[in-house]
C-alpha positions in Angstrom: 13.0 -11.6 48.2 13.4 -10.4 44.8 9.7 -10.7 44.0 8.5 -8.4 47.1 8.6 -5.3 44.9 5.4 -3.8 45.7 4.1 -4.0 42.5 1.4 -6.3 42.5 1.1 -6.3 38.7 4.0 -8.1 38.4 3.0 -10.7 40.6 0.3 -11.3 39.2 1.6 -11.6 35.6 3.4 -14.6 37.4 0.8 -16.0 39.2 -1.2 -15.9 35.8 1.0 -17.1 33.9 1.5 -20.5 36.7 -2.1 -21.1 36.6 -2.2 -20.8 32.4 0.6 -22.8 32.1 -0.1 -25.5 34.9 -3.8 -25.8 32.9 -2.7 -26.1 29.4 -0.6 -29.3 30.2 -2.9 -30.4 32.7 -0.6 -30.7 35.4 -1.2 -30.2 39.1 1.6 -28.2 40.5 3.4 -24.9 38.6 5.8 -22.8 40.7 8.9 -20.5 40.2 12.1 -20.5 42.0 14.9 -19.1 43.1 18.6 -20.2 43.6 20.6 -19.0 46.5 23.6 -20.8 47.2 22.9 -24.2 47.8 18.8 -23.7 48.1 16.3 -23.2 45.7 13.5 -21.1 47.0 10.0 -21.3 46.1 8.8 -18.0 45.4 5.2 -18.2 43.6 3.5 -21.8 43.7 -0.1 -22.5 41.9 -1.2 -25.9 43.2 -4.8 -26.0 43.8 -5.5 -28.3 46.3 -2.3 -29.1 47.1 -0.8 -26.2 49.1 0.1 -28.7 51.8 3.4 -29.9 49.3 5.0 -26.7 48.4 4.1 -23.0 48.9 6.0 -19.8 48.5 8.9 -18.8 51.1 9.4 -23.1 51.1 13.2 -23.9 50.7 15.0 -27.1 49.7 18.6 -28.0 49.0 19.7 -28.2 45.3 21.1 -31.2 46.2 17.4 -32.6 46.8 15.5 -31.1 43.3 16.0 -32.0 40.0 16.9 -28.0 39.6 20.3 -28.2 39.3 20.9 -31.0 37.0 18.3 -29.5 34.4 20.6 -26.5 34.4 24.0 -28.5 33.9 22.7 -30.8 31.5 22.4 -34.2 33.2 18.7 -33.7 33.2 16.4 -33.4 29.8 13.9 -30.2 30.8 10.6 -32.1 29.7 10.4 -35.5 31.8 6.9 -37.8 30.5 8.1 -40.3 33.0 10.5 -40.1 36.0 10.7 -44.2 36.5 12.1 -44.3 32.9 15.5 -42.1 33.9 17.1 -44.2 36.5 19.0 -40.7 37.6 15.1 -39.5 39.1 13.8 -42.5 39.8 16.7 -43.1 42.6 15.6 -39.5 43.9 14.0 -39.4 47.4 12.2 -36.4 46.3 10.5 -38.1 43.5 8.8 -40.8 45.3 8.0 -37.9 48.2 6.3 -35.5 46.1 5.5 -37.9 44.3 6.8 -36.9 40.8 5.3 -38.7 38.0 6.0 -36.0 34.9 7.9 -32.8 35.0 8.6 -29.8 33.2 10.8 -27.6 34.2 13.2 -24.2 31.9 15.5 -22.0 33.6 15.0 -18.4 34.9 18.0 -16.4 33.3 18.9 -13.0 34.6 19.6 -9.9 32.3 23.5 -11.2 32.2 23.2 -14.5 31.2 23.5 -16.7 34.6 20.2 -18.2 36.3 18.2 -16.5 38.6 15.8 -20.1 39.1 13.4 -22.1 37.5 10.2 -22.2 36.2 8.4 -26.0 36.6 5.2 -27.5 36.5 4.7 -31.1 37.9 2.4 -34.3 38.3 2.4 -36.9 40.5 1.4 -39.1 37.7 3.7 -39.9 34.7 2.0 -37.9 31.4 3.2 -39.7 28.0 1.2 -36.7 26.0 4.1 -34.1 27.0 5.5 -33.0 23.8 8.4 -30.5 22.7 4.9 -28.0 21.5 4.4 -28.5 25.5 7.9 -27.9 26.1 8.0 -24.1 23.7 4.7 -23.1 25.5 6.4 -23.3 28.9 9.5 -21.2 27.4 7.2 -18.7 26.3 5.5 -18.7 29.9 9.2 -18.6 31.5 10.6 -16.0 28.8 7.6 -13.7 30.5 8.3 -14.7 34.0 12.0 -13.8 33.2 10.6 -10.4 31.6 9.1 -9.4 35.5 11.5 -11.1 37.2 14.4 -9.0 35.7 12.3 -5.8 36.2 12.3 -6.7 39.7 15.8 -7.7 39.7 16.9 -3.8 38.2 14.3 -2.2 40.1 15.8 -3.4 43.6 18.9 -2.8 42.5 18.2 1.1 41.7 16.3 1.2 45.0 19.5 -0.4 46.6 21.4 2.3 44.6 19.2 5.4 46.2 19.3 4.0 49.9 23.0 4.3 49.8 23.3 7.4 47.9 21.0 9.0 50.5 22.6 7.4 53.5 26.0 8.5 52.2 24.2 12.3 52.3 23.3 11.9 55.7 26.5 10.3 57.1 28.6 13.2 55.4 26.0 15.8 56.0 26.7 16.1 52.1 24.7 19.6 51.5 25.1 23.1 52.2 22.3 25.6 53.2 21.5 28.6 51.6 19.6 31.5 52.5 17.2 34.0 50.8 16.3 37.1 52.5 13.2 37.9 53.3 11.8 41.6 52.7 9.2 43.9 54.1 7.8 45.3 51.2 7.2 48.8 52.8 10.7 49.4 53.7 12.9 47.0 51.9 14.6 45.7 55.1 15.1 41.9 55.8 12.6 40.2 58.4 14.8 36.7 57.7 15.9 34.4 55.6 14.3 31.4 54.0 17.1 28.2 54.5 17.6 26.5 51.2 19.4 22.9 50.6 22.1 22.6 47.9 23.4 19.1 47.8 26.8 18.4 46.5 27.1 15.0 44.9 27.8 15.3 41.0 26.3 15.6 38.8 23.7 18.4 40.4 20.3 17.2 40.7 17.8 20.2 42.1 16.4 19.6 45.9 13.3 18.8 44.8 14.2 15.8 43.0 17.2 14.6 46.6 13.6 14.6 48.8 11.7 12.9 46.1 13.7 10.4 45.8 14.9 10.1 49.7 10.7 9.4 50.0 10.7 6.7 47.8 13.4 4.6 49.5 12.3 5.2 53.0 14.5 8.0 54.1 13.0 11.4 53.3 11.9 12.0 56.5 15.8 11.9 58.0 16.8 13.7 54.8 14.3 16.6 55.5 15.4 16.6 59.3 19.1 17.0 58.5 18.9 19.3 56.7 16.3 21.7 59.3 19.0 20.9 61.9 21.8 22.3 59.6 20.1 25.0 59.0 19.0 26.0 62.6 22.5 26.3 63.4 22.7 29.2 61.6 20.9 31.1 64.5 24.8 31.4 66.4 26.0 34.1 63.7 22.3 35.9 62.6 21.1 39.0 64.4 18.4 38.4 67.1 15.6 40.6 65.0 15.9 38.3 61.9 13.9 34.8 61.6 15.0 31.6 59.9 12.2 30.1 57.8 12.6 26.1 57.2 10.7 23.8 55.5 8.9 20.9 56.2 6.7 17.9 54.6 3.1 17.8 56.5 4.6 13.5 57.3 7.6 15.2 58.7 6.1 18.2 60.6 3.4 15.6 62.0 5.7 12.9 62.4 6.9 13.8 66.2 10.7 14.0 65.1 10.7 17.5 64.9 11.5 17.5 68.2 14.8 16.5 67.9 15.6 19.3 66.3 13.9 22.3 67.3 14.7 21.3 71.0 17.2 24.1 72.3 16.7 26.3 69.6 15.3 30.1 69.6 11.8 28.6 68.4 10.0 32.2 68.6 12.3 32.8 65.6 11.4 30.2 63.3 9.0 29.7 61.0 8.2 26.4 59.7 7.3 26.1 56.2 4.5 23.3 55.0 4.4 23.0 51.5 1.2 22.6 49.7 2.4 20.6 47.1 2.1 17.6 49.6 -1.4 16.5 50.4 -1.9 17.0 55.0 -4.4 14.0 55.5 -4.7 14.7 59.1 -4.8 18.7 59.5 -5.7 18.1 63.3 -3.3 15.6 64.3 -0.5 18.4 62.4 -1.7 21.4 65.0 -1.6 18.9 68.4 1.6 18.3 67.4 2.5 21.6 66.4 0.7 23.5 69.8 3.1 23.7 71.8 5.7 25.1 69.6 3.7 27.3 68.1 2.7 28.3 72.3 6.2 28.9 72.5 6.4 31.5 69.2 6.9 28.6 66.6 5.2 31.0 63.6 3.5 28.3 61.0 3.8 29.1 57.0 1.7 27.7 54.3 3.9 27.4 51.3 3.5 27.9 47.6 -0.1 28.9 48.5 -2.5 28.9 45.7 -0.5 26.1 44.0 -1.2 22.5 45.2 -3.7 20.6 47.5 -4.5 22.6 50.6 -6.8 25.2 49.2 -8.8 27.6 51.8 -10.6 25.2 53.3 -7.2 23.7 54.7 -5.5 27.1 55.4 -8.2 27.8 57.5 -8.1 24.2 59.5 -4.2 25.2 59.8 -4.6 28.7 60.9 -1.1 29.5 59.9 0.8 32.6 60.7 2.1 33.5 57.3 0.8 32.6 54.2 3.3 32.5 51.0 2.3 32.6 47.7 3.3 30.6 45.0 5.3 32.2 42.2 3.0 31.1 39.9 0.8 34.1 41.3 3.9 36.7 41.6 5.0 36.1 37.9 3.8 38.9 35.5 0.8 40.1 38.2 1.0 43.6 36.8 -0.6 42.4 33.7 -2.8 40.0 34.5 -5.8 41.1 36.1 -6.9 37.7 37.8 -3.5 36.8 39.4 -4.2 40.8 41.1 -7.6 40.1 42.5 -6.8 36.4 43.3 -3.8 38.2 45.4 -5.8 40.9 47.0 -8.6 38.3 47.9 -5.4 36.8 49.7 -4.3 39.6 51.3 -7.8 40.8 52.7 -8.3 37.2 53.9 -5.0 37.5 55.6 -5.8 41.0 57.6 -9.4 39.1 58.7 -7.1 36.1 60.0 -4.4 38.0 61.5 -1.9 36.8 59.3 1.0 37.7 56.7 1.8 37.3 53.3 4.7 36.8 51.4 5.2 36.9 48.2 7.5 34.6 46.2 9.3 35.2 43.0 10.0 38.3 42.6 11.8 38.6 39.8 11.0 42.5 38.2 10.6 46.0 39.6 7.1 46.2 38.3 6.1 42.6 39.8 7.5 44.2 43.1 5.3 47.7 42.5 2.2 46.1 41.9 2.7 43.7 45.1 3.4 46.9 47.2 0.1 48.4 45.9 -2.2 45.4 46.6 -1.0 45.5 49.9 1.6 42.2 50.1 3.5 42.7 53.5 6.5 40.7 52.6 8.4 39.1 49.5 11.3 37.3 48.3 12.8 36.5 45.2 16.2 37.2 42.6 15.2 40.9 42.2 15.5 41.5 46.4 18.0 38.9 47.1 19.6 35.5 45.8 20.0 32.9 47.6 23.8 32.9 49.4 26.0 31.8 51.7 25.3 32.4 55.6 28.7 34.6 55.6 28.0 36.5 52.8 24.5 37.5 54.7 26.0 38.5 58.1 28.4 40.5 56.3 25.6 42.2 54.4 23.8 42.6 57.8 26.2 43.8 60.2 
């Protein structure tokens, strides 16, 4: 249904512009429609008081409207009186309905051919219907056809994503990466933080492959193929190092997770939640999480410092490990505010028996500072880019 776009500003530009139309020629009935096949659909009716004769979702054979023969020709678009043509006169419809007057301009799509029509009707014949009547209701249709066609591209783009995505997931089109993960006391790796790279050309970032998975339905499959690629990593790593996935609060929360931490070594993953994502329900995220987390699942705050969550939802999380943003770890030896924001951090992490890391760590004097204020672990370029898991067991052997 090309009009069920979610956007309700577009229907109601339609519906406003039926019930505007429909008044100014003082007719009863104003509707548009849509052609598929053989049918014309009705897809947004105004008929006060008259619901009973057409309303949206209603279907009818072309063969049965005056629809068709507007568009080819053999019927004028503004009709005063329907007993005067003898080609709608001898119409069942006409004497159904009944049909006394009718106006009615074709729906074009953005390539020329017709997408429906846009008509207003009486029962009664109406002699004052003029070609001034007849422009008006072009200018109605012409901004029908504006929303309409926005529709039309928008479906099609969302069409476009869903298979894009579900072409990712069939293929398992993505590789994983991983970033090691440092104490900052001795400059050994603790684990490695698994990163998605997806393939397709041309290369969009990660960020933007989950955004737009969300929006078409399938971010939640997208974010769970890609923490089951990743887990599979555990048959090469050492048993002292940690894998570190990450996870939307709607995907942690959404009972899936399951699927794929089932089997694995779960007292050696961490599982990220980013705080760039709003958790609406902190509670119903830690029943589901309480048994992995029982069973060593450690639980990471991401980007902390940098989106919704705030203290008052790192508290309600209790997490294990709290990672700061790299908005915090950029240039902190000299700016005074990003140090005491980070030591605040750190001493509220010793009262709640947890860790931080520290991301972006790009310098040797970002990395100094960080080791004086007490951060227990970090990750960024200047410790260790992101690589390939063959490159890292080599490097840890």
């Amino acid at each position: 249904m090309i009009l069920d776009t979610g956007k309700r500003s577009s229907e109601d530009i339609i519906q406003r512009a039926l019930s505007s139309v429909r008044e100014h020629l003082g007719m009863e009935v104003a509707y548009l429609s849509e052609i598929q096949g053989s049918d014309t659909i009705f897809r947004a009716v105004d008929a006060p008081g008259l619901e009973h004769l057409v309303k949206p979702g209603d279907r009818r054979s072309l063969d049965d409207v005056y629809c068709r023969h507007i568009v080819e020709g053999r019927l004028p678009s503004l009709i005063t009186d329907t007993a005067e043509i003898p080609m709608t006169a001898e119409m069942p419809i006409t004497a159904q309905v009944p049909i006394g007057s009718h106006v009615s301009v074709p729906i074009r799509r953005e390539d020329g051919s017709v997408y429906g029509m846009f008509c207003c009707l009486s029962p009664t014949p109406n002699p004052s219907l003029n070609m001034r009547d007849l422009s008006i209701m072009e200018m109605f249709a012409d901004l029908c056809a504006d929303q309409v066609n926005g529709a039309i591209n928008e479906k099609t783009m969302r069409e476009a994503k869903t298979a894009t995505i579900r072409s990712v997931l069939a293929q398992r089109d993505f590789d994983i990466v991983f970033q090691p993960i440092y104490h900052l006391d001795s400059i050994r790796p603790s684990g490695f933080e698994a990163l998605c790279r997806f393939r397709p050309e041309p290369y969009r970032s990660p960020d933007i492959w989950f955004a737009e998975a969300e929006t078409v339905g399938l971010g939640l499959d997208l974010e769970l193929a890609a923490i089951d690629r990743a887990l599979e990593a555990f048959a090469d790593l050492p048993d002292d190092l940690y894998l570190s996935v990450n996870a939307s609060p709607a995907t942690a929360a959404s009972g899936r997770l399951r699927e794929v931490l089932s089997g694995r070594p779960i007292d050696r993953i961490v599982l990220e939640i980013t705080e760039h994502d709003a958790i609406e329900d902190p509670a119903s995220l830690n029943e589901e999480l309480r048994v992995w987390r029982a069973d060593g699942l450690l639980l990471a705050i991401d980007d902390a410092g940098a989106g919704y969550s705030g203290l008052q939802q790192i508290v309600q999380l209790s997490p294990d490990i709290l990672k700061l943003d790299m908005s915090l770890t950029s240039g902190i030896e000299t700016d005074t505010a990003k140090r005491s924001l980070t030591a605040a951090m750190v001493h509220f992490a010793a009262e709640q028996q947890s860790i931080i890391v520290a991301e972006g760590i790009e310098t040797e004097a970002e990395l100094t500072t960080l080791r004086k204020i007490g951060v227990h672990r970090g990750q960024g370029w200047f410790l260790g880019k992101p690589t390939s898991l063959d490159i890292i067991c080599k490097a840890v052997a």
